[in-house]
C-alpha positions as CSV (number, residue, x, y, z in Angstrom):
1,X,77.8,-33.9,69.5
2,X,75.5,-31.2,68.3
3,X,73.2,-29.3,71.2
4,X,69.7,-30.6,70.8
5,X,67.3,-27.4,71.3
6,X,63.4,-27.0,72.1
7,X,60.8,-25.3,70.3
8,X,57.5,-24.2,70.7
9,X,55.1,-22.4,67.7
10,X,51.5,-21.9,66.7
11,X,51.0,-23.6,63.4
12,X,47.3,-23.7,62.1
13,X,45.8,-22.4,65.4
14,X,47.3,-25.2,66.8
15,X,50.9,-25.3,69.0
16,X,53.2,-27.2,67.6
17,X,56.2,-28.6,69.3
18,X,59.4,-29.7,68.1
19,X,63.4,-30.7,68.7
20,X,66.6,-29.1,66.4
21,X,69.8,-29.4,66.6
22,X,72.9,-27.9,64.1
23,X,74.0,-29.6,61.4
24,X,74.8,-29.8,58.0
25,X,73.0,-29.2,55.2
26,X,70.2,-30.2,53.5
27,X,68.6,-30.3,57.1
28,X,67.7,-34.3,58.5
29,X,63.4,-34.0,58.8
30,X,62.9,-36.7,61.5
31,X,59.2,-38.0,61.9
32,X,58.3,-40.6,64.5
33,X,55.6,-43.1,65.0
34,X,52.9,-43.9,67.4
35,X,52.8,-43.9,69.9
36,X,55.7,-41.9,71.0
37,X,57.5,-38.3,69.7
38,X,60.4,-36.6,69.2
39,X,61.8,-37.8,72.3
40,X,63.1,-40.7,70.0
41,X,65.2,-38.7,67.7
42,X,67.4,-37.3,70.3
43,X,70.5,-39.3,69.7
44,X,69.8,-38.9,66.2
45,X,69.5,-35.1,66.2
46,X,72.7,-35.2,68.0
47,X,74.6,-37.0,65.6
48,X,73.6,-35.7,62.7
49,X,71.3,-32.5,63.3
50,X,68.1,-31.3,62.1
51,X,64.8,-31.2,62.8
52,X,62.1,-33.2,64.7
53,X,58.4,-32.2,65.2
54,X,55.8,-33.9,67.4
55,X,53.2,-34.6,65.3
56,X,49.6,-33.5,66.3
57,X,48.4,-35.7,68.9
58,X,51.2,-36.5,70.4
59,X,54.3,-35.6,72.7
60,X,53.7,-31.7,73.1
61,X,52.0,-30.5,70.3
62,X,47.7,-29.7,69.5
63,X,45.6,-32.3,70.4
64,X,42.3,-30.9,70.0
65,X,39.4,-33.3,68.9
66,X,38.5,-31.4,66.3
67,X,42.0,-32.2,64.3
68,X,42.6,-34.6,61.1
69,X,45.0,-37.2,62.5
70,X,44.4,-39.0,59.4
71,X,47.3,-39.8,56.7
72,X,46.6,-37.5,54.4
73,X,45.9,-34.7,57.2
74,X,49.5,-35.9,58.6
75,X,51.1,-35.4,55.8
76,X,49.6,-31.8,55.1
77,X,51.0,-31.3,58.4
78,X,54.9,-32.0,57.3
79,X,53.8,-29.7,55.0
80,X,52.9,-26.9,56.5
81,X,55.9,-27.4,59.2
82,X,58.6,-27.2,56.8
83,X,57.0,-23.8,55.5
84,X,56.7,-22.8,58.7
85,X,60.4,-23.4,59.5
86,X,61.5,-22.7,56.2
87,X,62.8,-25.6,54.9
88,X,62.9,-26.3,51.1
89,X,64.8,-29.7,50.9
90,X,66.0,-32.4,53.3
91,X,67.4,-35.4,54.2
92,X,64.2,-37.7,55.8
93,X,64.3,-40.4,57.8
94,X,60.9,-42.0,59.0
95,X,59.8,-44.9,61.8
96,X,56.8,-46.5,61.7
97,X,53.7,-44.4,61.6
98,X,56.3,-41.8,60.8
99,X,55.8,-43.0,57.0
100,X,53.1,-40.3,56.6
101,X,56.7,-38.8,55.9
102,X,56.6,-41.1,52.3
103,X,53.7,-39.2,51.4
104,X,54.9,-36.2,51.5
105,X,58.1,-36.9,49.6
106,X,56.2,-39.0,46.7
107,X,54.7,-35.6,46.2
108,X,58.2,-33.8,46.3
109,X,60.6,-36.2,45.3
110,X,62.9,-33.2,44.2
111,X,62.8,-31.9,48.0
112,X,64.4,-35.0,49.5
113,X,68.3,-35.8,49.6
114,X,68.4,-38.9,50.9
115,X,66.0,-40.8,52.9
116,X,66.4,-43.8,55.5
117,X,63.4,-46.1,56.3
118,X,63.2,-47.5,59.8
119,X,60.8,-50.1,60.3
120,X,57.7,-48.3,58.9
121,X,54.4,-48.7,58.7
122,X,54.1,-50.9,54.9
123,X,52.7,-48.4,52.1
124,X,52.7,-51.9,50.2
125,X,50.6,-55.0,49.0
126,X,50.1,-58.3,51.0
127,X,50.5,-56.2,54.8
128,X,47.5,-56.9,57.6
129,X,47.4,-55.0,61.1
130,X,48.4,-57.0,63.9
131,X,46.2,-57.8,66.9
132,X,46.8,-54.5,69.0
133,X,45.7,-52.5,65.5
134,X,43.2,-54.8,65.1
135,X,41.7,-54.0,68.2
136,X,42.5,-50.0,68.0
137,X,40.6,-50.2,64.8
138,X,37.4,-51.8,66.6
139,X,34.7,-49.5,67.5
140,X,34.1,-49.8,72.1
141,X,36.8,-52.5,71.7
142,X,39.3,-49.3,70.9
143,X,38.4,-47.1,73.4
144,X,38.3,-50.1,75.5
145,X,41.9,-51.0,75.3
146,X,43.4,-47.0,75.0
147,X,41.0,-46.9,78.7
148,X,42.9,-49.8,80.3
149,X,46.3,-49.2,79.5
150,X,48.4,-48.6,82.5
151,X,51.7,-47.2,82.4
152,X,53.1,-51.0,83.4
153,X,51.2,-52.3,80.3
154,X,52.8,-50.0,78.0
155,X,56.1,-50.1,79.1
156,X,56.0,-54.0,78.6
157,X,54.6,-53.3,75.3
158,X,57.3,-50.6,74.1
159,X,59.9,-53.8,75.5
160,X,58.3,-56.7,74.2
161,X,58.3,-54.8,70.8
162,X,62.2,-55.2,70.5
163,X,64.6,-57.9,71.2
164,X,67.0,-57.4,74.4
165,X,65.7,-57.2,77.6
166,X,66.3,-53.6,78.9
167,X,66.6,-52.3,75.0
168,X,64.1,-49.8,76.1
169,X,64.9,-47.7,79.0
170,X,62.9,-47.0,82.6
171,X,63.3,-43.3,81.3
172,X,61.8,-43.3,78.0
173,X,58.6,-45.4,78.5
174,X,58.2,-42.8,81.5
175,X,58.0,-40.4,78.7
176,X,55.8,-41.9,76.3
177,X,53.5,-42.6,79.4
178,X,53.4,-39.1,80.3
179,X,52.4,-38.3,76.8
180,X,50.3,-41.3,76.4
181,X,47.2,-39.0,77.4
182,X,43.1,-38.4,75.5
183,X,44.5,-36.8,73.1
184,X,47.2,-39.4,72.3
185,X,44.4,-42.1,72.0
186,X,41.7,-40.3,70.4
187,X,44.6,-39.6,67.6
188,X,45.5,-42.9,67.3
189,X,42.2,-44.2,67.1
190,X,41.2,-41.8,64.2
191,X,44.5,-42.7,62.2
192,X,44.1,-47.2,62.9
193,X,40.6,-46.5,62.0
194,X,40.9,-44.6,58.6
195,X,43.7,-46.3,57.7
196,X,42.2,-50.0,56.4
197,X,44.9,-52.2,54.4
198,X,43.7,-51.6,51.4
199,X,44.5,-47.5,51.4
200,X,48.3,-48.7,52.7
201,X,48.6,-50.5,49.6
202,X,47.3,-47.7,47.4
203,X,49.5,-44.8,49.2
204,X,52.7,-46.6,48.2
205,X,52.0,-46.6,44.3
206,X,54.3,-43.8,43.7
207,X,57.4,-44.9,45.9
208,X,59.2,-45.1,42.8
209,X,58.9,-41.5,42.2
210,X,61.4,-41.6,45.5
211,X,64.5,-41.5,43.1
212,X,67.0,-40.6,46.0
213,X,69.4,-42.8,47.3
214,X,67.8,-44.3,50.0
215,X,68.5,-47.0,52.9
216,X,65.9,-49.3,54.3
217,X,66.8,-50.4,58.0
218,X,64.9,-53.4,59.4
219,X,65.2,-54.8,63.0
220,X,63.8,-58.2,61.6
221,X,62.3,-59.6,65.6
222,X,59.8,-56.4,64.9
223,X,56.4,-57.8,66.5
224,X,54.6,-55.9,64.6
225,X,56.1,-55.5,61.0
226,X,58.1,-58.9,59.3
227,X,60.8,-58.5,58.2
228,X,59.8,-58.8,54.0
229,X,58.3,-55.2,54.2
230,X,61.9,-54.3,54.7
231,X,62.5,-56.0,51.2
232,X,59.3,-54.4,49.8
233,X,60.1,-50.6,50.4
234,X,63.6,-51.5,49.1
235,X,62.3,-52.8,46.5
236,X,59.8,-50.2,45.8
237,X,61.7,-47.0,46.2
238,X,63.8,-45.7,43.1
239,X,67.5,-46.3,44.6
240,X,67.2,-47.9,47.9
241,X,69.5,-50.8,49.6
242,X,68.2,-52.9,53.0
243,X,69.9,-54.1,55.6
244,X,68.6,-56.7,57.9
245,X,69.6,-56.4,61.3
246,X,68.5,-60.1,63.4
247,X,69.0,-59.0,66.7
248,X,66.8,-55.7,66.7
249,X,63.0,-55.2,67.3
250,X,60.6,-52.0,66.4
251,X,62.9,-49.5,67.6
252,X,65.7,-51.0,66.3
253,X,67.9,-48.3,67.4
254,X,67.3,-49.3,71.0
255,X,68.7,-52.9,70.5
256,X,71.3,-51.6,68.4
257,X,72.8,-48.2,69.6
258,X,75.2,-48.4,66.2
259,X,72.3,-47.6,63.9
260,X,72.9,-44.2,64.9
261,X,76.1,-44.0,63.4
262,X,75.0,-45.8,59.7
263,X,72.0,-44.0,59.3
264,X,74.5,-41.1,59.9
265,X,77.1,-42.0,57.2
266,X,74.6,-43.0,55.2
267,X,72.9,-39.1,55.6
268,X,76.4,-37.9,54.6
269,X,77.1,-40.0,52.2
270,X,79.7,-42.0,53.6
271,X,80.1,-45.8,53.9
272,X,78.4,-47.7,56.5
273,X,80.5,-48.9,59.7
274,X,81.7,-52.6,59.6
275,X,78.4,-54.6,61.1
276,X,76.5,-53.3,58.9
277,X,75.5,-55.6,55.4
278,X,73.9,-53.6,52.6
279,X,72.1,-55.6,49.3
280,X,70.8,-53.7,46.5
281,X,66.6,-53.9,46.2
């Protein structure tokens, strides 16, 4: 098990905070979702090393109001961390808003490895935001909901999101709560709100350009995201296989502890563990 390590930086007049851990190479780039942070690639980072950043606006890095927390000003972020930590190529694995991630690498293809989707936000056709994006992405309504969110609230939110009771632990919604501040909100706010369907679509026309072998995890009792967008980035991506998993939610990982392990192999190149059905997109 690889020592996971802190670190802090100033990157664009901004601190920036993120997790590493030793490990082979290309380097694993983990990028996380809203509306948590690094804190979920821990048992990740120590199976596999590599590198996770809190994006801005969340966990422990900037969160001034001036910033872009927009897709495109996400993804010049990855940018500017990997230069900033001197990273050429990796290995990428991405969860939910964590997609900005696909961004990057339909602008590099050459710079990824191997890349795992978990559960992501759909850079495809035919997706529409569920209710709690719905009203994120409502002017008052927003600011409304982000003001009355209690620290019960979202913890029964981060559980209802997967499928056993107790997936998610006392621990890590303390965490995201903790996190879970202005800054946290107003960036989420700014990234539901200039993020309409129609540009998700659109940011996924190059997926193909994504010719590394890739794996596409789905927990299919996901709340948020059905379980077909799973298909669609499979089939979308150059050389990409899904696996369905029915008894996982959002953060799949929670319900199923094993995922850490396959998405493991599958970062080294070995074969899955038994559990664990692959079909070619």
């Amino acid at each position: 098990m690889a020592e996971v390590t802190e670190h802090d930086a100033e990157l664009g007049e901004q601190p920036v905070f993120w997790r590493s851990a030793p490990g082979d190479a290309p380097p694993v780039l983990y990028v996380h979702g809203v509306p948590t942070s690094s804190d979920d690639w821990i048992p990740f980072l120590e199976r596999t090393g590599g590198v996770a950043p809190d994006l801005p606006g969340f966990g422990r890095s900037g969160k001034r109001g001036d910033l872009d927390y927009t897709m495109e000003g996400y993804e010049r972020f990855l940018e500017a961390f990997l230069e900033l930590v001197e990273l050429d190529r990796v290995r990428l694995v991405v969860h939910d808003w964590g997609a900005v991630g696909l961004l990057w690498a339909m602008r590099f293809p050459e710079r990824v490895e191997r890349l795992v989707v978990l559960n992501s936000v759909p850079f495809l056709p035919g997706y529409r935001w569920h209710g709690v994006a719905r009203g994120w992405r409502t002017p008052l309504a927003g600011e409304l909901l982000m003001g009355m969110t209690t620290r019960g609230m979202l913890t029964r939110a981060l559980r209802k999101a997967n499928a056993s009771p107790g997936s998610v632990p006392g621990p890590f919604a303390d965490v995201v709560h903790r996190h879970f501040d202005e800054g946290t909100q107003r960036a989420i706010l700014q990234l539901y709100r200039t993020s309409p369907e129609s540009k998700l679509a659109e940011a996924g026309r190059e997926l193909r350009e994504i010719e590394c072998p890739a794996l596409v995890v789905w927990g299919d009792r996901d709340p948020y995201i059905a379980a077909r967008f799973g298909d669609g980035y499979a089939a979308a991506l150059g050389d990409a296989r899904v696996v369905h998993l029915s008894d996982a939610g959002h953060w799949a990982w929670m319900d199923r502890p094993d995922i850490v392990d396959a998405v493991g192999a599958f970062l080294d190149g070995e074969a899955l563990p038994a559990g664990f059905s692959e079909a070619a997109a």
